[in-house]
PDB file of N, CA, C, O and CB in Angstrom:
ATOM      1  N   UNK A   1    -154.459 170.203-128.945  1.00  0.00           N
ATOM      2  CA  UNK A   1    -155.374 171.067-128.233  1.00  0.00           C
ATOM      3  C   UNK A   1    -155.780 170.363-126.939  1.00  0.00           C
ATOM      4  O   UNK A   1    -155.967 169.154-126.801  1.00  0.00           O
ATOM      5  CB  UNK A   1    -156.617 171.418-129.108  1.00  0.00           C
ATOM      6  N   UNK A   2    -155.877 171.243-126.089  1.00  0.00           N
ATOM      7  CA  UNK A   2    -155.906 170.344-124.392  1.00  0.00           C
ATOM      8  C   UNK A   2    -157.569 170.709-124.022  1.00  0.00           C
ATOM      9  O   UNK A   2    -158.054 170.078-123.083  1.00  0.00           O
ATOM     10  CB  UNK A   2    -154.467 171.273-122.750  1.00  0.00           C
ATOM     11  N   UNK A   3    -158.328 171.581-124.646  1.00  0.00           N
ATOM     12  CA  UNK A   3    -159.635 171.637-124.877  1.00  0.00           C
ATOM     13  C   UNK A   3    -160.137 171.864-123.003  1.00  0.00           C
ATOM     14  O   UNK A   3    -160.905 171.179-122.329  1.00  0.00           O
ATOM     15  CB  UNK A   3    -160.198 170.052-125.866  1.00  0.00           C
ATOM     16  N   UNK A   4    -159.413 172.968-122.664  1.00  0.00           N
ATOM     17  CA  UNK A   4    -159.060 173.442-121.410  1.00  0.00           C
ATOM     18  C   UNK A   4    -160.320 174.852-121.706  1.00  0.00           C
ATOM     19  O   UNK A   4    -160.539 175.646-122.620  1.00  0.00           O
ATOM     20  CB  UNK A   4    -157.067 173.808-121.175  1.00  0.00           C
ATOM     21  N   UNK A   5    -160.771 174.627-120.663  1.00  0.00           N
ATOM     22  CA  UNK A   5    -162.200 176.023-120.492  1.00  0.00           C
ATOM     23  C   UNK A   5    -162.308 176.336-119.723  1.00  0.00           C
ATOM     24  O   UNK A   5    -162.578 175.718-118.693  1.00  0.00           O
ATOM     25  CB  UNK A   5    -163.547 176.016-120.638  1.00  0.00           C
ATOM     26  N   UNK A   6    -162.063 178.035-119.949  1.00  0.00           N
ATOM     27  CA  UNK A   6    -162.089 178.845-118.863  1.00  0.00           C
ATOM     28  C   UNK A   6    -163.396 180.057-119.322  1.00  0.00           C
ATOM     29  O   UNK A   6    -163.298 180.926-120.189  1.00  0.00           O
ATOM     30  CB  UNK A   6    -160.414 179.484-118.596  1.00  0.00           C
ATOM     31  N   UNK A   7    -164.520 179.784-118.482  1.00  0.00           N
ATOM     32  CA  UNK A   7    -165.735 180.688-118.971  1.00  0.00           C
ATOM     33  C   UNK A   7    -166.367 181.353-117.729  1.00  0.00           C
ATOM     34  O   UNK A   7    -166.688 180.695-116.739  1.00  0.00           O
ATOM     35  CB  UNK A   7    -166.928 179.782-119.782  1.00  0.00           C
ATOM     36  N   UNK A   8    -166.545 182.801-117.837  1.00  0.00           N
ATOM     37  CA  UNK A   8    -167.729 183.259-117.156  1.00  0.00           C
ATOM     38  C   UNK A   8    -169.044 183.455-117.434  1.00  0.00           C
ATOM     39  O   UNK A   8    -169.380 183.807-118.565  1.00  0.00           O
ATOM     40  CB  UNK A   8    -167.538 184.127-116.836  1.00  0.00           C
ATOM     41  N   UNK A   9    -169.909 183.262-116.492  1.00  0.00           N
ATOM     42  CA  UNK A   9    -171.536 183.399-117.104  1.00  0.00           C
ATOM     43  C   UNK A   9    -171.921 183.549-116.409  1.00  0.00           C
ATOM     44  O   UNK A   9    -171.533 183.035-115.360  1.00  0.00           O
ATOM     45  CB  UNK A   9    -172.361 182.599-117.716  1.00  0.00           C
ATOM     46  N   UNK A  10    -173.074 184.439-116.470  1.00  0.00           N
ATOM     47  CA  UNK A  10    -174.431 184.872-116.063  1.00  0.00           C
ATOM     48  C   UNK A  10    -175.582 184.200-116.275  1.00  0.00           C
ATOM     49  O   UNK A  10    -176.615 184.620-115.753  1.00  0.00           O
ATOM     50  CB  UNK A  10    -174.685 185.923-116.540  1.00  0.00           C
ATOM     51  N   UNK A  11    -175.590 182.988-117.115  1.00  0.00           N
ATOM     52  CA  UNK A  11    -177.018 183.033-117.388  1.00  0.00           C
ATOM     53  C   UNK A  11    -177.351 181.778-115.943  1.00  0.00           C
ATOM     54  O   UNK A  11    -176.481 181.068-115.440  1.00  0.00           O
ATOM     55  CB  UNK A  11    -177.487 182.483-119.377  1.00  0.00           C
ATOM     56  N   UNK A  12    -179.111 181.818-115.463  1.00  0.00           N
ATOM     57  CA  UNK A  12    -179.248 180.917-114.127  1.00  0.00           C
ATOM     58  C   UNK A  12    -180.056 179.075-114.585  1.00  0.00           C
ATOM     59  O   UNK A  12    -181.102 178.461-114.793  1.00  0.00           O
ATOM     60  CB  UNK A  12    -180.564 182.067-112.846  1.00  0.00           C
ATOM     61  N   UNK A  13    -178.409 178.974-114.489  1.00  0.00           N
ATOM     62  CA  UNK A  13    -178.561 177.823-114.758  1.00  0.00           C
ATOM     63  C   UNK A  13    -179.049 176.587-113.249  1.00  0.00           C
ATOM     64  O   UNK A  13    -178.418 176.580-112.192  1.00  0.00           O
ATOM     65  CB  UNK A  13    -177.180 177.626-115.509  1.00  0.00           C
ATOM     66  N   UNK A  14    -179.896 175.943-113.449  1.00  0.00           N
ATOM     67  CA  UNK A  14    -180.470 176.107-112.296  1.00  0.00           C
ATOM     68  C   UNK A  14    -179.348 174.535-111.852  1.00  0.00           C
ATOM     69  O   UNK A  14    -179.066 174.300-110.677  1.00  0.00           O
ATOM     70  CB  UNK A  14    -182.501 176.148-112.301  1.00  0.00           C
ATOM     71  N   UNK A  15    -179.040 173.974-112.576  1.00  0.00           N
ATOM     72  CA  UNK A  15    -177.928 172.752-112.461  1.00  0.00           C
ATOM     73  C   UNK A  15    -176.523 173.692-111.470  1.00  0.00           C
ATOM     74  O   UNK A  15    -175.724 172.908-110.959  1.00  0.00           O
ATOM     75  CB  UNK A  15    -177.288 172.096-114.542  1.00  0.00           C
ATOM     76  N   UNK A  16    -176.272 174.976-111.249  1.00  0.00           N
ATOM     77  CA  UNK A  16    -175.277 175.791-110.447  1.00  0.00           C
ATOM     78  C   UNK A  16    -176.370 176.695-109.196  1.00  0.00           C
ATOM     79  O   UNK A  16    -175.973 177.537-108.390  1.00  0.00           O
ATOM     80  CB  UNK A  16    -174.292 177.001-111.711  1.00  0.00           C
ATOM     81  N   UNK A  17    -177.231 176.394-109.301  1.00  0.00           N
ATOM     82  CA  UNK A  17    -177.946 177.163-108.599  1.00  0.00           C
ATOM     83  C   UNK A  17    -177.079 177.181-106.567  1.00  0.00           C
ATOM     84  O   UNK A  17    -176.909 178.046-105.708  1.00  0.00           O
ATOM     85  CB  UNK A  17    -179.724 176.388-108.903  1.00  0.00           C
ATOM     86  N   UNK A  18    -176.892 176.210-106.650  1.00  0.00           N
ATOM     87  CA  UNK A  18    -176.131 176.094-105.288  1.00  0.00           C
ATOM     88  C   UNK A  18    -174.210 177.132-104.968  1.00  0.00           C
ATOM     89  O   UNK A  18    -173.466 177.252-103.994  1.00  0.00           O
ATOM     90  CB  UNK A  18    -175.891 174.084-105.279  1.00  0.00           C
ATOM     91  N   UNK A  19    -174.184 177.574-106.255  1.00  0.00           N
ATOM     92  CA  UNK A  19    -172.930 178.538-106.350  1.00  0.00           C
ATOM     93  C   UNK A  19    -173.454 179.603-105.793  1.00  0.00           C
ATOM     94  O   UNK A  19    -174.567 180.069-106.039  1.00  0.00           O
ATOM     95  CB  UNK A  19    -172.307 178.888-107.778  1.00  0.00           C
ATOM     96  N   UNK A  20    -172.605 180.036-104.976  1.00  0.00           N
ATOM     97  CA  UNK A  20    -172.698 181.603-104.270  1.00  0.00           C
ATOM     98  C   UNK A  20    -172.870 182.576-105.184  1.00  0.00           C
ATOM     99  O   UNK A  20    -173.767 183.368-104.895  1.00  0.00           O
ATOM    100  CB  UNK A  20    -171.423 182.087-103.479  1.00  0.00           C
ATOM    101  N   UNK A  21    -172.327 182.764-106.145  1.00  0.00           N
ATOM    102  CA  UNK A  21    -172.340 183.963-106.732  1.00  0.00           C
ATOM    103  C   UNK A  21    -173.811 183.668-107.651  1.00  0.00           C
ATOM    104  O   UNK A  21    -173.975 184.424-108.609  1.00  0.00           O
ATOM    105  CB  UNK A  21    -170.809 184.306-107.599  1.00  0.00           C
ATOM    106  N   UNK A  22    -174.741 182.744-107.434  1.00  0.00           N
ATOM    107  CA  UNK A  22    -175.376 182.387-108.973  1.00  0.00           C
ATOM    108  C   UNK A  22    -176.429 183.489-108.973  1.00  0.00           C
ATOM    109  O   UNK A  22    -176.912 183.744-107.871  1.00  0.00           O
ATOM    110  CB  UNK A  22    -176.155 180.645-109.221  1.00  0.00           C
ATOM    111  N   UNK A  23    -176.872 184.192-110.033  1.00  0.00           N
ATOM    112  CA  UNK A  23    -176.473 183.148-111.463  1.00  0.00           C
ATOM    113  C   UNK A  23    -175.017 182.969-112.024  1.00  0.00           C
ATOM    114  O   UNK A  23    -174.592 181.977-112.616  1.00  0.00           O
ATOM    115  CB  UNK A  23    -177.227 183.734-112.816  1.00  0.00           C
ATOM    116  N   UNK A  24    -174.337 184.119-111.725  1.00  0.00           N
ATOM    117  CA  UNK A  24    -173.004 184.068-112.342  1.00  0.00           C
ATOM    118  C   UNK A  24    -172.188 183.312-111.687  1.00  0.00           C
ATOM    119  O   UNK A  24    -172.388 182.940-110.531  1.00  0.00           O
ATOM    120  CB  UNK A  24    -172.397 185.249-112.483  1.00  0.00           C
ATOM    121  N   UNK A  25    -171.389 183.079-112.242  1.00  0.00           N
ATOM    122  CA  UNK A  25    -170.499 181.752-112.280  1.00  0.00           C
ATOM    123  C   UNK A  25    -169.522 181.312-113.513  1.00  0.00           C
ATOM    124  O   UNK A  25    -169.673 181.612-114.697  1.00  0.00           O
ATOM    125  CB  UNK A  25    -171.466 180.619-112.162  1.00  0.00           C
ATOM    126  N   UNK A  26    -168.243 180.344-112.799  1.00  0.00           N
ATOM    127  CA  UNK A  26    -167.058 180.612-113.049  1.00  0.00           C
ATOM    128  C   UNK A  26    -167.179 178.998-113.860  1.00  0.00           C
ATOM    129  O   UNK A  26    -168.006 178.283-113.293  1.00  0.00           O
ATOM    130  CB  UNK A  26    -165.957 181.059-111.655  1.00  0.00           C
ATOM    131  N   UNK A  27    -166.680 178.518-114.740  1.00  0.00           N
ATOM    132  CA  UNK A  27    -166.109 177.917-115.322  1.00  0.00           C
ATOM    133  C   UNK A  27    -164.824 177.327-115.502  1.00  0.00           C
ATOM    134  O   UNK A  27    -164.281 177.667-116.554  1.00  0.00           O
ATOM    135  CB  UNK A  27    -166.341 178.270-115.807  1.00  0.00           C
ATOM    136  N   UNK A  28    -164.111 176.455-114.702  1.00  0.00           N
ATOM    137  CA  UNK A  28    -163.044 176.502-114.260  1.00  0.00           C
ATOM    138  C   UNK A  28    -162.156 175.400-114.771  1.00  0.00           C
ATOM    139  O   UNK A  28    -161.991 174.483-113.966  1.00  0.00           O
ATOM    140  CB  UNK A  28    -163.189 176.579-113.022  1.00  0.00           C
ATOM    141  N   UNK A  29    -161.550 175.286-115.927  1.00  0.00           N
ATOM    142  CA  UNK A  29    -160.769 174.099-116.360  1.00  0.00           C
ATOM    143  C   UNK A  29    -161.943 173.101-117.524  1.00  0.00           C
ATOM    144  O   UNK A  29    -161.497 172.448-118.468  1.00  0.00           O
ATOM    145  CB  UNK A  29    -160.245 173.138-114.711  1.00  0.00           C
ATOM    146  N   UNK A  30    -162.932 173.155-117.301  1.00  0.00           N
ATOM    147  CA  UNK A  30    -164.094 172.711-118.151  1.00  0.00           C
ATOM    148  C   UNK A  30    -165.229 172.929-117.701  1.00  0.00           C
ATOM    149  O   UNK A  30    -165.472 173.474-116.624  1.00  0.00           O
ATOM    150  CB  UNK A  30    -164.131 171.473-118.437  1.00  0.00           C
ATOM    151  N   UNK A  31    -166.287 172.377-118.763  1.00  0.00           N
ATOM    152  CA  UNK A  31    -167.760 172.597-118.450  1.00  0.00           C
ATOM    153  C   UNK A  31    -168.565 171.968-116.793  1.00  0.00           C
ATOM    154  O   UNK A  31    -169.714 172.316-116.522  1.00  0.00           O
ATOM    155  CB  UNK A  31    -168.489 171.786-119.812  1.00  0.00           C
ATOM    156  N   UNK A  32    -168.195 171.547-116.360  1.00  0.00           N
ATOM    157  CA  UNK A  32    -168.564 170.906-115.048  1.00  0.00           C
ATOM    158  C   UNK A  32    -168.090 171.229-113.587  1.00  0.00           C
ATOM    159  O   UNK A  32    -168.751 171.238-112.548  1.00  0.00           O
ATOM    160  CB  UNK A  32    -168.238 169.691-115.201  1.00  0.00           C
ATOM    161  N   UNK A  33    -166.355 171.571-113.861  1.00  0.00           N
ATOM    162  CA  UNK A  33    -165.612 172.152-112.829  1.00  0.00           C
ATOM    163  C   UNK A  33    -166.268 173.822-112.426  1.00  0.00           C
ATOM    164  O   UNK A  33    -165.599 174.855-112.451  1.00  0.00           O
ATOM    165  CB  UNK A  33    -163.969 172.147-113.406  1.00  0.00           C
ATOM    166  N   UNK A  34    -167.481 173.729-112.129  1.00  0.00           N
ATOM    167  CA  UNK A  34    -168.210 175.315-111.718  1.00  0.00           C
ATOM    168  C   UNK A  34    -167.972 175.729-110.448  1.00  0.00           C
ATOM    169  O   UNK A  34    -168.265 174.953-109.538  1.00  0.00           O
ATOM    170  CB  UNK A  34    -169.826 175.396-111.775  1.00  0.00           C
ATOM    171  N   UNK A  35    -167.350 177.127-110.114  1.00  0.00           N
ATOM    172  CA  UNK A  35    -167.249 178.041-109.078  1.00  0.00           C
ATOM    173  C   UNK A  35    -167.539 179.108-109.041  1.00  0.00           C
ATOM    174  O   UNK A  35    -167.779 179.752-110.062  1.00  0.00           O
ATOM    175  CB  UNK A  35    -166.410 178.160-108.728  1.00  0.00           C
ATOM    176  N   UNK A  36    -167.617 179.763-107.437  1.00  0.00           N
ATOM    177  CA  UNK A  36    -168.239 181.318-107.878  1.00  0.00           C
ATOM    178  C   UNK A  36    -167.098 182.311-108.628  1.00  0.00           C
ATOM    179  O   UNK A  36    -165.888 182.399-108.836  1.00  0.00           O
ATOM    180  CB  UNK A  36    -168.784 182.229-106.329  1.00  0.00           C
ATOM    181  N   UNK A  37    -168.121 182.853-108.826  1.00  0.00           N
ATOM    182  CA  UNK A  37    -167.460 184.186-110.075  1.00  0.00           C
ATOM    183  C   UNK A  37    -167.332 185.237-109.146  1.00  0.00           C
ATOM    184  O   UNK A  37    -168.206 185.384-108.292  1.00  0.00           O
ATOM    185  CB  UNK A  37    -168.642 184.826-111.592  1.00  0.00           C
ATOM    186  N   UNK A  38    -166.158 186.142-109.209  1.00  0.00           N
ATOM    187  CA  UNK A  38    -165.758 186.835-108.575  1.00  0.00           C
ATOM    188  C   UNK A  38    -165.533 188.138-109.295  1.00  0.00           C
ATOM    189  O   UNK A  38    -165.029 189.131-108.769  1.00  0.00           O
ATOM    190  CB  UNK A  38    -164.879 186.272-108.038  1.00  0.00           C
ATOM    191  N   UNK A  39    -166.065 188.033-110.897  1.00  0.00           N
ATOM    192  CA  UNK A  39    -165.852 189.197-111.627  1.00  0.00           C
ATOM    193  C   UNK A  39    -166.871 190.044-111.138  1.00  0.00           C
ATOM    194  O   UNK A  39    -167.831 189.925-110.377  1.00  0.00           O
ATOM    195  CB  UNK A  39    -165.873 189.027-113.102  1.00  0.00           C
ATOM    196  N   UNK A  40    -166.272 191.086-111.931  1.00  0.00           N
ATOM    197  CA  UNK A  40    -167.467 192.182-111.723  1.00  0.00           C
ATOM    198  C   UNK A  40    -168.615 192.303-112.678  1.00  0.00           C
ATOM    199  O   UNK A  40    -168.692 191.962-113.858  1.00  0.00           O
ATOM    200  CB  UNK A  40    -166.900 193.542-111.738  1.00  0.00           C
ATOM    201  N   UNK A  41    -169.683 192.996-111.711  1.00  0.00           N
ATOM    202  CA  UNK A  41    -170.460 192.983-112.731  1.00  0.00           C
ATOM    203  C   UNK A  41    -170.641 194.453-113.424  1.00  0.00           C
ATOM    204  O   UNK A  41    -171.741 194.740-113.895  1.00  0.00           O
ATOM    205  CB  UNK A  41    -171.683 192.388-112.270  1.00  0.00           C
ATOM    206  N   UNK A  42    -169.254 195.642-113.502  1.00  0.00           N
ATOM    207  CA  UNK A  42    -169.739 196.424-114.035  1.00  0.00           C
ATOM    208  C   UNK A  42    -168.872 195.816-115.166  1.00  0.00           C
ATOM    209  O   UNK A  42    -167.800 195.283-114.876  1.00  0.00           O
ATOM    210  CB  UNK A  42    -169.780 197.786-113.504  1.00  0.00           C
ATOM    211  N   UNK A  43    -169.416 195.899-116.766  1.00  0.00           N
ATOM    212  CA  UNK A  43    -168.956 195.468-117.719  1.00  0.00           C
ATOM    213  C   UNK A  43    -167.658 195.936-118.084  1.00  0.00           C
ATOM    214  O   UNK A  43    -166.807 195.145-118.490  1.00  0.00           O
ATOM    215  CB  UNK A  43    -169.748 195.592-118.514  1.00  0.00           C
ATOM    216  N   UNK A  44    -167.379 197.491-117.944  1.00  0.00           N
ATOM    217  CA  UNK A  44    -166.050 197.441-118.463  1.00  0.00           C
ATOM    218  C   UNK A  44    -164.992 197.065-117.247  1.00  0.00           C
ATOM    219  O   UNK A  44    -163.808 197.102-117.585  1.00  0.00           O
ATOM    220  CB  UNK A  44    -165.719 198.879-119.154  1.00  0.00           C
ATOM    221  N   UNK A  45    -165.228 196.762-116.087  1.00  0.00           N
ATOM    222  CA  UNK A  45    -164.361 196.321-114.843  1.00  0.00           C
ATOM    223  C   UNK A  45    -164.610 194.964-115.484  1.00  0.00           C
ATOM    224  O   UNK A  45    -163.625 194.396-115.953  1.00  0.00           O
ATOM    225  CB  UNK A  45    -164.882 196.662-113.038  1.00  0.00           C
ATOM    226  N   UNK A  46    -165.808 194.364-115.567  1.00  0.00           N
ATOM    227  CA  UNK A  46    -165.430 192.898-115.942  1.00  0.00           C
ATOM    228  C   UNK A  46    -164.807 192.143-117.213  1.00  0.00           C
ATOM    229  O   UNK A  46    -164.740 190.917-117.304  1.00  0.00           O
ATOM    230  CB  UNK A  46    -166.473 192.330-115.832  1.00  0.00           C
ATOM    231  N   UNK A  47    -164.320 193.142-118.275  1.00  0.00           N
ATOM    232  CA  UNK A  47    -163.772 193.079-118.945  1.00  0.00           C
ATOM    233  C   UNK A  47    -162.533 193.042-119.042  1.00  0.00           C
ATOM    234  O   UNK A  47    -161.833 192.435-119.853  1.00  0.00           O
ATOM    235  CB  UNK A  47    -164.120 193.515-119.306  1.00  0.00           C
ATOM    236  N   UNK A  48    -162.040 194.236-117.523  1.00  0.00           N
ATOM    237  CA  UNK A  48    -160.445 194.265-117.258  1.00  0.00           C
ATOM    238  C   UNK A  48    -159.904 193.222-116.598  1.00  0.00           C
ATOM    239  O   UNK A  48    -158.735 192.839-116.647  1.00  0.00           O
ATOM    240  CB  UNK A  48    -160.003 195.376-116.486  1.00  0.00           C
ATOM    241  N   UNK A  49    -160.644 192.857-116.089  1.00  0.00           N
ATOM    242  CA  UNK A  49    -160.607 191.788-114.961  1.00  0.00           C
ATOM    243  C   UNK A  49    -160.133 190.200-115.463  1.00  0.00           C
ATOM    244  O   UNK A  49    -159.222 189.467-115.077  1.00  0.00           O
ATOM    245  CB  UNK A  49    -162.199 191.717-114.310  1.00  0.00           C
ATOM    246  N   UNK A  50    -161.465 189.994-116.772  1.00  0.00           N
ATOM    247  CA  UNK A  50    -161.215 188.618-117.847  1.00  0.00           C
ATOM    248  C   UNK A  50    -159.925 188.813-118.746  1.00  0.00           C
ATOM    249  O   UNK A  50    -159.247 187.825-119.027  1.00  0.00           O
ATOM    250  CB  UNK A  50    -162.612 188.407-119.034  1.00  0.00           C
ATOM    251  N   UNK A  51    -159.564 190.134-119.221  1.00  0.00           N
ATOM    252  CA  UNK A  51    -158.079 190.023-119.912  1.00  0.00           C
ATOM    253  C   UNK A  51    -156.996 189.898-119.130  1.00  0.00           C
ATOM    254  O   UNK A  51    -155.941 189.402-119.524  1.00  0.00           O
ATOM    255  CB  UNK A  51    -157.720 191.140-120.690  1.00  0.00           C
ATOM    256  N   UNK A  52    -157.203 190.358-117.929  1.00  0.00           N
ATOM    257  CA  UNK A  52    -156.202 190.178-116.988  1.00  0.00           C
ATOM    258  C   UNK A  52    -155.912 188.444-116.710  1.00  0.00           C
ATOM    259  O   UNK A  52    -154.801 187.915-116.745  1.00  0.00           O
ATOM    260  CB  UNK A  52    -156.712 191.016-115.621  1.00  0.00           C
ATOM    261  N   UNK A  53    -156.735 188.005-116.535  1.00  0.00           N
ATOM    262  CA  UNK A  53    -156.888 186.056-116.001  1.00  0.00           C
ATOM    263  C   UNK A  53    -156.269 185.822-117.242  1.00  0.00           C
ATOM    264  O   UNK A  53    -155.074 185.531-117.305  1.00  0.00           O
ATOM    265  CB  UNK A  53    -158.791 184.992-115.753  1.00  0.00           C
ATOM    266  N   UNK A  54    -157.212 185.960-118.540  1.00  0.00           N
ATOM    267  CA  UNK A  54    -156.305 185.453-119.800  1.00  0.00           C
ATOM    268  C   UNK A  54    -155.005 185.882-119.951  1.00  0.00           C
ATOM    269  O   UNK A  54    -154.472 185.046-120.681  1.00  0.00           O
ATOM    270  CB  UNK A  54    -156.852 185.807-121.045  1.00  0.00           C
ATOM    271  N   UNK A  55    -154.036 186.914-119.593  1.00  0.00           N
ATOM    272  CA  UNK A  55    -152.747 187.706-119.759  1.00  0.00           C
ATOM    273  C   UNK A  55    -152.183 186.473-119.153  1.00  0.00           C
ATOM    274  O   UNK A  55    -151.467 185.757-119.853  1.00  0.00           O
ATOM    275  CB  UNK A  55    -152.480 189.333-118.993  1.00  0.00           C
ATOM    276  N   UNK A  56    -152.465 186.120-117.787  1.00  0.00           N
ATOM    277  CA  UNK A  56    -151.707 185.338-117.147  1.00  0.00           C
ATOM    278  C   UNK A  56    -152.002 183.712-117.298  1.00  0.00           C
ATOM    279  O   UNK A  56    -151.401 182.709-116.913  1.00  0.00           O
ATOM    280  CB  UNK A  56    -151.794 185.816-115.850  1.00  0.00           C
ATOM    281  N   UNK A  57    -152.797 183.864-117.788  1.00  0.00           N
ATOM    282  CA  UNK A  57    -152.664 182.074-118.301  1.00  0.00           C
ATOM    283  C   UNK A  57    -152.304 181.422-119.341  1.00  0.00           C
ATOM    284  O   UNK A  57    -152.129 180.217-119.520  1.00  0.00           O
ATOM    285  CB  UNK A  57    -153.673 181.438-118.356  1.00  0.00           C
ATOM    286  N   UNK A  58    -152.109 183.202-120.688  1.00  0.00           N
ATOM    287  CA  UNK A  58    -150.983 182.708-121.860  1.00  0.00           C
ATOM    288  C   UNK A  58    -149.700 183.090-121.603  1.00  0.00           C
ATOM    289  O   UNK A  58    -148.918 182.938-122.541  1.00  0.00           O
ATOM    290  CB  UNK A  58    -151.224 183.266-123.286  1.00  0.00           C
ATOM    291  N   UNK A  59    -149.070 183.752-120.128  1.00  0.00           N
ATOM    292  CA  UNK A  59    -147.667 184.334-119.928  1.00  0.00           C
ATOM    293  C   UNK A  59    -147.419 182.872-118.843  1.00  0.00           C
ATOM    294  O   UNK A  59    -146.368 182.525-119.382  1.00  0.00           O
ATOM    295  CB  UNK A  59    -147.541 186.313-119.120  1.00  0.00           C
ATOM    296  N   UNK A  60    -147.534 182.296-118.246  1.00  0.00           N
ATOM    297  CA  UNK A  60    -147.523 181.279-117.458  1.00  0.00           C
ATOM    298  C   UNK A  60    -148.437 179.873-117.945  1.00  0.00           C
ATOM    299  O   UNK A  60    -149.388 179.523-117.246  1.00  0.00           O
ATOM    300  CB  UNK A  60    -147.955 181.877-116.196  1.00  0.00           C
ATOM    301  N   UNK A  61    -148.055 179.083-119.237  1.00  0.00           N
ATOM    302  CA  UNK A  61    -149.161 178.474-119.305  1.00  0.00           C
ATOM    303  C   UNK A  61    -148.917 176.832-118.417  1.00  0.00           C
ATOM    304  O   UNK A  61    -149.297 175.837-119.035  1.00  0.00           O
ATOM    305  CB  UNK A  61    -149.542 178.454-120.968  1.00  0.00           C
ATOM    306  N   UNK A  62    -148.515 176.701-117.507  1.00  0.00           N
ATOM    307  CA  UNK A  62    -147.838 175.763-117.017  1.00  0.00           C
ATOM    308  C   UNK A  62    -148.983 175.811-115.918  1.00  0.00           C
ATOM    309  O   UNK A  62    -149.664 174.823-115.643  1.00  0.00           O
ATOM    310  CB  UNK A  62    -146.219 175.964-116.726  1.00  0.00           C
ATOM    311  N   UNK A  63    -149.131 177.053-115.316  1.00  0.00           N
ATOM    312  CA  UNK A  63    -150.175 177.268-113.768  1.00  0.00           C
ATOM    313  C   UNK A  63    -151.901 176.910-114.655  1.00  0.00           C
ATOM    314  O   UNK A  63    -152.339 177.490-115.648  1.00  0.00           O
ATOM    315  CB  UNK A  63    -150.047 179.682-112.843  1.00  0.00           C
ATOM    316  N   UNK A  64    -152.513 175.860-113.914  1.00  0.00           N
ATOM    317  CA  UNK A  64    -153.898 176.095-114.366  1.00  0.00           C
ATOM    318  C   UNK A  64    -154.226 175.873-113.006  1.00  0.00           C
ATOM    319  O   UNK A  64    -155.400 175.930-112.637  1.00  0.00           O
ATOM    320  CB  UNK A  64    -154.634 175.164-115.582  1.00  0.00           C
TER     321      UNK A  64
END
């Protein structure tokens, strides 16, 4: 297991407070690597959006 994390969140964490998008924010390779989030915030768009990233990071798992 390569214990590789890929997370979006909303909650305002004030340790990301300097991210553009905050509160939300991107999770990028692990817990620390934080960027802005570019999802949406209507839930079922941001839903299409997160299966889409996951589609392509278990069809290509070589690209992180």
């Amino acid at each position: 297991m390569d214990r590789t994390i890929y997370r979006h969140d909303n909650a305002p964490h004030r340790r990301w407070e300097s991210v553009k998008s905050f509160p939300r924010h991107f999770h990028d390779g692990n817990e620390t690597n934080v960027v802005e989030s570019t999802i949406s915030s209507n839930p079922q768009e941001a839903l299409r959006e997160f299966l889409t990233f996951v589609r392509e990071k278990i069809t290509q798992p070589d690209r992180r």
